[in-house]
N, C-alpha and C positions, 0 to 999 in steps of 0.2 A: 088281841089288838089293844084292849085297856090298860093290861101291862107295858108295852110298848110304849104307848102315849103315856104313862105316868111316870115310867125310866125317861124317855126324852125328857119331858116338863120337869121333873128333881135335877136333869144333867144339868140342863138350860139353867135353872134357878141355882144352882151349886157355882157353874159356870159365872153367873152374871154377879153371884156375891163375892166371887175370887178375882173379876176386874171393879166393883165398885170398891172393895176395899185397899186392892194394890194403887188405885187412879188417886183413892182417897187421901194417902198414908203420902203416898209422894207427891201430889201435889198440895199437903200438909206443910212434909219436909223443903220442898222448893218455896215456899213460900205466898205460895198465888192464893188471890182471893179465893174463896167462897169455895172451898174444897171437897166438902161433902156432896153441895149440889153438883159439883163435877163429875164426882163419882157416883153418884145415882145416873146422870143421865148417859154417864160410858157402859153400867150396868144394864142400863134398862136398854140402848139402843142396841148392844153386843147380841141381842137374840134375834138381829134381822142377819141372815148370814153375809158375809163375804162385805157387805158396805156396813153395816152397824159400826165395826170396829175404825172405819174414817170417820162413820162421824158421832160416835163418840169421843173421838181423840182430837179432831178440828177445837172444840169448847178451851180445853183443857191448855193446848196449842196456843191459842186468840189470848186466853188470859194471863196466859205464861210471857208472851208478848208486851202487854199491858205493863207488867213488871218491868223486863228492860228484854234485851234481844240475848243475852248469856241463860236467864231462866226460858225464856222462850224456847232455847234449843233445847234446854235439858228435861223440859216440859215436851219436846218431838221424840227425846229417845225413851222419855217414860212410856208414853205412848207406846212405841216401837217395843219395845223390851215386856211391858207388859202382852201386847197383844200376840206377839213371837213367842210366849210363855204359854198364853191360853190355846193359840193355835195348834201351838206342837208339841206338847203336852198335853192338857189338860182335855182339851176338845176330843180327840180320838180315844183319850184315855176312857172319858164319860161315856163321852156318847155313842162312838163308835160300837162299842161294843154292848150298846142298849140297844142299839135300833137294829144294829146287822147289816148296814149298807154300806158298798163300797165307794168309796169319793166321787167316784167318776158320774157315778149314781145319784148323789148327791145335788153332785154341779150339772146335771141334764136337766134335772127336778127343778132346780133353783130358775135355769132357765126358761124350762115349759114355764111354773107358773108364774113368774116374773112377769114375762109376757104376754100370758092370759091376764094375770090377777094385779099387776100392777104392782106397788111396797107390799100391798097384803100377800102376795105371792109368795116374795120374799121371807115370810117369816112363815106360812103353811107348808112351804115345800118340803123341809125335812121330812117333819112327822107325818107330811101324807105320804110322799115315799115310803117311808116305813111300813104305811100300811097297806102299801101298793105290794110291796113286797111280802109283807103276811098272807096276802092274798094269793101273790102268785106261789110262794111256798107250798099252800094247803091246798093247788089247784092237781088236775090230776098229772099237768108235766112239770112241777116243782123245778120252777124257775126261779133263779137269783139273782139278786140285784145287788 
């Protein structure tokens, strides 16, 4: 189970520095204020699943705006393009194949705890999944998730 939780935490942390840096770099090159702190807070909110990635990108969006409404757009496709990179790449690349669990598995997980556990839900659900399913692997009907 500690290898599990320590491959997710490296994916997640691999993950969150390959959107702090792409959110960083282009909203460098567009020109929008205060770049870095945009990209730390796309980085750090990117490991609540499935909504991190809105609202990291909403910041970046608002400031882009700030500028004039032509960087504003191209501040919505960096957003789009980075997170369509992490998504479908990078996410299934890492992590999928750390944790062993199938999407669907995933998005049930996210659900239940969401709903029991409120934002902190959100961000538990993966990795206890994961070890929802070490469990059920090692039980005696080696069940998969």
């Amino acid at each position: 189970m500690s290898d599990v939780l320590f491959s997710y935490t490296k994916g997640m942390v691999l993950v969150s520095i390959f959107i702090f840096t792409a959110d960083t770099i282009g909203a460098y090159a567009l020109g929008i204020p205060l770049p870095f702190l945009l990209g730390i807070i796309a980085g750090i909110t990117n490991v609540i699943p499935y909504l991190g990635p809105v609202i990291g990108g909403i910041p970046i969006v608002l400031f882009g705006l700030s500028v004039d409404i032509k960087t504003g757009l191209l501040a919505l496709l960096l957003a789009i393009i980075v997170q369509s990179i992490e998504s479908v790449f990078l996410q299934p690349k890492i992590l999928g194949k750390k944790t062993q669990l199938k999407p669907t598995s995933v998005l049930v997980g996210v659900l239940i705890f969401s709903s029991i556990f409120g934002i902190v839900g959100f961000v538990i659900a993966t990795p206890s999944m994961a070890l929802i399913g070490i469990l059920l692997r090692h039980s005696k009907y080696d069940v998969r998730l």
